[in-house]
C-alpha positions as CSV (number, residue, x, y, z in Angstrom):
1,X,124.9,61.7,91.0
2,X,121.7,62.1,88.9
3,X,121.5,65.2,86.8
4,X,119.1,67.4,87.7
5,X,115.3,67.5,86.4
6,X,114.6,70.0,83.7
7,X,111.8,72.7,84.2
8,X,110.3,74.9,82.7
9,X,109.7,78.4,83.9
10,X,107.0,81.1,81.9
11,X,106.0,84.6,82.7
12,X,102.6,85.4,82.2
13,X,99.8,87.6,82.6
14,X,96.4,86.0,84.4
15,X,93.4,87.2,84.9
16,X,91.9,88.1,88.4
17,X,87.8,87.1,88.2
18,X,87.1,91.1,87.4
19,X,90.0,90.8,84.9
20,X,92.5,92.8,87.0
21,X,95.9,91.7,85.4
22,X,97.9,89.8,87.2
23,X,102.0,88.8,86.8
24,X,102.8,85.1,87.6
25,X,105.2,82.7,86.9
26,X,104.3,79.2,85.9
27,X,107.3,76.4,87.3
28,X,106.1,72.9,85.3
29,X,108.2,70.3,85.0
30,X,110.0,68.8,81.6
31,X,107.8,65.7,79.9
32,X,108.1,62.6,81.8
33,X,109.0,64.3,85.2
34,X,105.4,65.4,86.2
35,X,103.3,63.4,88.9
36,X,100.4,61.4,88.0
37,X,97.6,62.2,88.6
38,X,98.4,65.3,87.6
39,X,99.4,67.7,90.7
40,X,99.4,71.4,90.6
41,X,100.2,73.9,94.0
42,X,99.1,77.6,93.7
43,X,101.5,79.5,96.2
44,X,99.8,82.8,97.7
45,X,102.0,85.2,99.2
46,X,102.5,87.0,102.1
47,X,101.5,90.9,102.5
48,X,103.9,92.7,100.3
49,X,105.4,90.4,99.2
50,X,106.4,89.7,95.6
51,X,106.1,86.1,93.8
52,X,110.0,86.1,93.6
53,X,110.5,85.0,97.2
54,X,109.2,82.0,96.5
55,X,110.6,81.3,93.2
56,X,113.0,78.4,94.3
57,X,110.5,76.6,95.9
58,X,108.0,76.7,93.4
59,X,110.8,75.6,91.4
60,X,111.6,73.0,93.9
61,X,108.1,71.8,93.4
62,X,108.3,71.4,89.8
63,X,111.3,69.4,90.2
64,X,109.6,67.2,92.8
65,X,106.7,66.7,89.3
66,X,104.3,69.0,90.7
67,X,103.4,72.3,88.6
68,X,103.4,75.5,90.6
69,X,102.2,79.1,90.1
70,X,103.5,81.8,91.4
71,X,101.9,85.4,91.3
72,X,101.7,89.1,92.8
73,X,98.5,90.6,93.8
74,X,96.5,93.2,93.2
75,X,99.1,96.5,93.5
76,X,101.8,94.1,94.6
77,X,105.2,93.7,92.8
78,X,104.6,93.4,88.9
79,X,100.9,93.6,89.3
80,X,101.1,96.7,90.8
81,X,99.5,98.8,87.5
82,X,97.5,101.4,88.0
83,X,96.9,103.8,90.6
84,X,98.3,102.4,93.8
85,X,95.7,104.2,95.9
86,X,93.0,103.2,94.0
87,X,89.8,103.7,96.4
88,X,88.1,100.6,95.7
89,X,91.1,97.9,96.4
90,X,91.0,95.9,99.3
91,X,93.0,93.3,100.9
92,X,89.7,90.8,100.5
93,X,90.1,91.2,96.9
94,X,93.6,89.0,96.7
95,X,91.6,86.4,98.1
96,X,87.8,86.9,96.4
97,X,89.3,88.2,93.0
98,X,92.8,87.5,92.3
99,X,93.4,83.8,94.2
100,X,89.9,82.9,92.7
101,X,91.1,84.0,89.4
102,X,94.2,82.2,89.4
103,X,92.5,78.6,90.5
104,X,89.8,79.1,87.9
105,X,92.8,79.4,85.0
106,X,95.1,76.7,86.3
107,X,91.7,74.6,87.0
108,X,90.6,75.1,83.0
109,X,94.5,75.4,81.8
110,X,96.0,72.4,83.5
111,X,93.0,69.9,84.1
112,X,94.7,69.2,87.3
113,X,93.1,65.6,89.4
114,X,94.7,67.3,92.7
115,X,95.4,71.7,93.4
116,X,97.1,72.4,96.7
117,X,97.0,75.8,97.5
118,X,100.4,77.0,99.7
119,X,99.8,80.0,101.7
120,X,102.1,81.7,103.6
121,X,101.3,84.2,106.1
122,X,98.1,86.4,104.6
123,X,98.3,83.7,102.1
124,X,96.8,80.7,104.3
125,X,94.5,83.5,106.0
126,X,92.5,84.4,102.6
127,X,91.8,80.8,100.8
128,X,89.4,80.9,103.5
129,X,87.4,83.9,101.4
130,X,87.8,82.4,97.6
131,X,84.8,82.1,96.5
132,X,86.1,78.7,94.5
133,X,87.9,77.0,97.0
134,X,86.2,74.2,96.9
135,X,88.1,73.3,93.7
136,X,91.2,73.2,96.3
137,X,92.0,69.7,97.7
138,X,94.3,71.1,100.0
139,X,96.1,74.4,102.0
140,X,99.8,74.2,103.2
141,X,99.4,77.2,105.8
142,X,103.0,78.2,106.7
143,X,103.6,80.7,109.7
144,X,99.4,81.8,109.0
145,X,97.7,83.1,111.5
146,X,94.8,85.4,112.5
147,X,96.3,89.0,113.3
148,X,94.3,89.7,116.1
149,X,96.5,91.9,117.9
150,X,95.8,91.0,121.0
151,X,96.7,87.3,120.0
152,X,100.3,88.1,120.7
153,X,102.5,87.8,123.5
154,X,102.0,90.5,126.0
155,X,105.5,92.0,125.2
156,X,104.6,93.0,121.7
157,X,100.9,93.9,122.0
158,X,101.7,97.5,122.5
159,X,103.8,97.6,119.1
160,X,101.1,95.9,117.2
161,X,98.1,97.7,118.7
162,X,100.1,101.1,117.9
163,X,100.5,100.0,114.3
164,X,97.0,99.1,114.0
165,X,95.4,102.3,115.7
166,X,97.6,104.8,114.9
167,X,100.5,104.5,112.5
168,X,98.5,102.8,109.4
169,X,95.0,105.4,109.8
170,X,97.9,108.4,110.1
171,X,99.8,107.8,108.2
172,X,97.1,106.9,105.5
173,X,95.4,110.2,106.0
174,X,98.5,111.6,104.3
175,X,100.4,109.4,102.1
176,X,98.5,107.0,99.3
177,X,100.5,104.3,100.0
178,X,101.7,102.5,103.6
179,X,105.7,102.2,103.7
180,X,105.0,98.9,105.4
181,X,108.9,98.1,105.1
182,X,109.1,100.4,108.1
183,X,107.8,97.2,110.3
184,X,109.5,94.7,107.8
185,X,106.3,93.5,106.0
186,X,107.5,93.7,102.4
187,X,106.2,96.4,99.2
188,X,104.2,99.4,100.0
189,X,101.0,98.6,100.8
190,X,97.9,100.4,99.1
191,X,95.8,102.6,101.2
192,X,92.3,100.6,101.1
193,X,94.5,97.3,101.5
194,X,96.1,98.3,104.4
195,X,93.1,100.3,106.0
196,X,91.0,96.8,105.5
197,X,94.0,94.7,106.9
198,X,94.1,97.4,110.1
199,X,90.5,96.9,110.6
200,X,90.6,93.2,110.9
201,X,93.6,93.5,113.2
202,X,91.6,95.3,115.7
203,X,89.0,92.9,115.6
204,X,88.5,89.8,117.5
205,X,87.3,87.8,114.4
206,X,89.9,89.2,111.8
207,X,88.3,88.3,108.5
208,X,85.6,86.5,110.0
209,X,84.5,90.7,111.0
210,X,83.5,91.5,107.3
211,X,80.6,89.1,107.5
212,X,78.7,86.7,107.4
213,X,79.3,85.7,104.1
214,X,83.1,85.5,104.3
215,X,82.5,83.5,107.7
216,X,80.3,80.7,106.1
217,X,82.4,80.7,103.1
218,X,85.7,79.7,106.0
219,X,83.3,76.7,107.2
220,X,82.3,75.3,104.3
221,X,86.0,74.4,103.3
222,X,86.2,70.2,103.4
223,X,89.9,70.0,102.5
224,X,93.2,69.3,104.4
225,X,95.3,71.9,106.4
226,X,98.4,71.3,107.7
227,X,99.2,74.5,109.3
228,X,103.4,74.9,109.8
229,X,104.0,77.0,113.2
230,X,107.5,77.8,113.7
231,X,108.7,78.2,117.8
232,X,110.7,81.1,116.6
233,X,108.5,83.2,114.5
234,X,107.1,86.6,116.5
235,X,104.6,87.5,113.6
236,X,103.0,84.0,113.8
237,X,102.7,83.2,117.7
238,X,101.0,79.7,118.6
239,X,97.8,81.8,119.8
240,X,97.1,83.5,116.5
241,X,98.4,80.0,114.6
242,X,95.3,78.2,116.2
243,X,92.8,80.8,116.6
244,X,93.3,80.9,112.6
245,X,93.2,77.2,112.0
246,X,90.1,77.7,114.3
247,X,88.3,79.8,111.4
248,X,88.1,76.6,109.3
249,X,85.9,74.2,111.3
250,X,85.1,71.8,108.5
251,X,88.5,70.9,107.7
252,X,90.5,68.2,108.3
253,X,93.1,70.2,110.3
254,X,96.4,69.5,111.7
255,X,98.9,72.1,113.1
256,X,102.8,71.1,113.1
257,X,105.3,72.8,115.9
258,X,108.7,72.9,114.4
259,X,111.7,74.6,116.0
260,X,115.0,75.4,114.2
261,X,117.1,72.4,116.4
262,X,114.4,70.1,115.1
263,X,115.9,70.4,110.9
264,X,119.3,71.4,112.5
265,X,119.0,75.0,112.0
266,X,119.4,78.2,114.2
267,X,116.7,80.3,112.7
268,X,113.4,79.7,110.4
269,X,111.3,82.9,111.6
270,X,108.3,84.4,109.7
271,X,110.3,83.9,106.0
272,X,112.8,81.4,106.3
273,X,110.6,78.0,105.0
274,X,111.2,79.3,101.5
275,X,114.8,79.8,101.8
276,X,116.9,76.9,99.8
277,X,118.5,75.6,102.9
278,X,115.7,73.9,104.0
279,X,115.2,71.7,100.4
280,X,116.3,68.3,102.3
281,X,114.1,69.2,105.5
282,X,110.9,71.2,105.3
283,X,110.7,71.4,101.6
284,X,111.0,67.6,101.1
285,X,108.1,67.5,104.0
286,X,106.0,70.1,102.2
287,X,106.2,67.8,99.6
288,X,105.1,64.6,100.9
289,X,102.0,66.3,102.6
290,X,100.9,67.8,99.1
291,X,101.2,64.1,97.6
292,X,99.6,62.9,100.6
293,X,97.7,64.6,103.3
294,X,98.2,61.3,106.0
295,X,102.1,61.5,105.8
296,X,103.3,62.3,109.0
297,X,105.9,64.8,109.6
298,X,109.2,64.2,109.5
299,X,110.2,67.1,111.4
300,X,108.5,68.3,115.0
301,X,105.0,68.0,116.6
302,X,101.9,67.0,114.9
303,X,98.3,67.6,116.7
304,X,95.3,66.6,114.6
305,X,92.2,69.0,115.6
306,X,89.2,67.7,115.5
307,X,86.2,68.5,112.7
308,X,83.2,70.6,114.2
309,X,80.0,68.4,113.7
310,X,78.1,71.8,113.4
311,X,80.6,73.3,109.9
């Protein structure tokens, strides 16, 4: 049995584009084990969540020769410093300030020939809005989707349109933080972040709705997106999977249907790609799409989508 690959794993501090401080971790492997050319994955987090649920993939990853960074965002986790309810944050700002930020330093840092950008959930919504994305070769989406409430199935679109129109402006009249665990979507969320994220939900266009700016910004990404939907994941239905993958017209996009029988499991869900269990199946995948975006998939359906003429 060969012994296992050495990595190294650093705490640091990084600096969003308006110098907001941000905590991350930085997973690169020992000398000799690293890729070449030289590839680096930058995993963006769900809402709420903190940069230490995906600590043992990104670890995973550096095993596999590829450096990965890890990091909270704005009043997230260990970057949460400051006034949580300051007035100006926004949920645009992980993606415009913070993501950007954290490209630009592993960009200038790293000298990187290839950055993959994995986005989970809000994650593969806002790489759309960096304002350096072309400097991204590629975006792993997994469970992303628009959140378009009416995009769900018609069971739950009375729970999400009550969260969106009344529980998040109520209680954010009253409290300066969202007590988002409440509808299991990680940390507290900051008042202008969760008042933004509300606003998109109730529109047709999502993010696309703050304007035009963020929506040519979407089209004029040229990179690859696989886009992992999961059969059994209710806060990433197949509608709001493609309607999201729909906001990125110049890619070359692909989405991939995967349902728990198809790695041998009973459950993946919303969170469950970045559990350990699934290092031999959808990590090792992950993988050999960020080291090659033509590799098939090993596990489910792949459908290419077609590249608008007009992006």
């Amino acid at each position: 049995m060969p012994a296992p690959v050495v990595i190294h794993a650093n705490d640091r501090t990084l600096p969003a584009t308006d110098g907001y401080p941000l905590a991350a971790t930085c997973f690169e492997p020992a000398d000799g084990h690293a890729l070449e050319p030289r590839t680096l994955a930058v995993v963006m987090a769900a809402t709420g969540v903190t940069r230490r649920h995906y600590r043992r993939f990104a670890a995973y990853l550096a095993e596999r020769g590829i450096i990965a960074i890890t990091f909270d965002y704005r009043g997230i986790g260990d970057s949460a410093s400051g006034p949580i309810a300051a007035p100006r944050m926004a949920m645009s700002d992980w993606g415009t300030k913070d993501a950007a930020g954290v490209i630009a330093w592993a960009r200038r840092t790293y000298a990187p020939a290839r950055v993959v950008v994995v986005g989970h959930s809000a994650g593969g919504q806002l790489v759309g809005a960096v304002p350096n994305h072309h400097r991204v070769d590629a975006v792993l989406a997994v469970a992303a989707q628009s959140g378009y409430w009416r995009l769900w199935p018609a069971r739950d679109r009375v729970l999400m349109a009550f969260i969106w129109y009344v529980a998040v402006p109520g209680v954010t009249a009253v409290l300066p933080d969202f007590p988002s665990r409440w509808f299991g979507a990680g940390e507290n969320l900051p008042r202008g972040i969760v008042r933004q994220w509300a606003r998109w939900c109730r529109s047709r266009n999502y993010i696309l709705s703050e304007g035009d700016s963020i929506a040519e910004r979407f089209a004029a990404y040229r990179g690859a997106i696989r886009a992992y939907l999961f059969a059994d994941d209710r806060y990433a239905p197949p509608a709001a999977v493609r309607a999201l993958v729909s906001f990125y017209p110049g890619a070359q996009r692909e989405i991939v249907r995967c349902a728990p029988a198809d790695v041998s499991e009973d459950h993946i869900g919303h969170f469950g790609f970045f559990r350990e269990r699934f290092r031999a199946t959808l990590w090792d995948d992950a993988v050999a799409w960020i080291t090659d975006p033509d590799a098939p998939p090993r596990f489910g359906t792949r459908e290419r989508i077609a590249q608008s003429i007009s992006a």
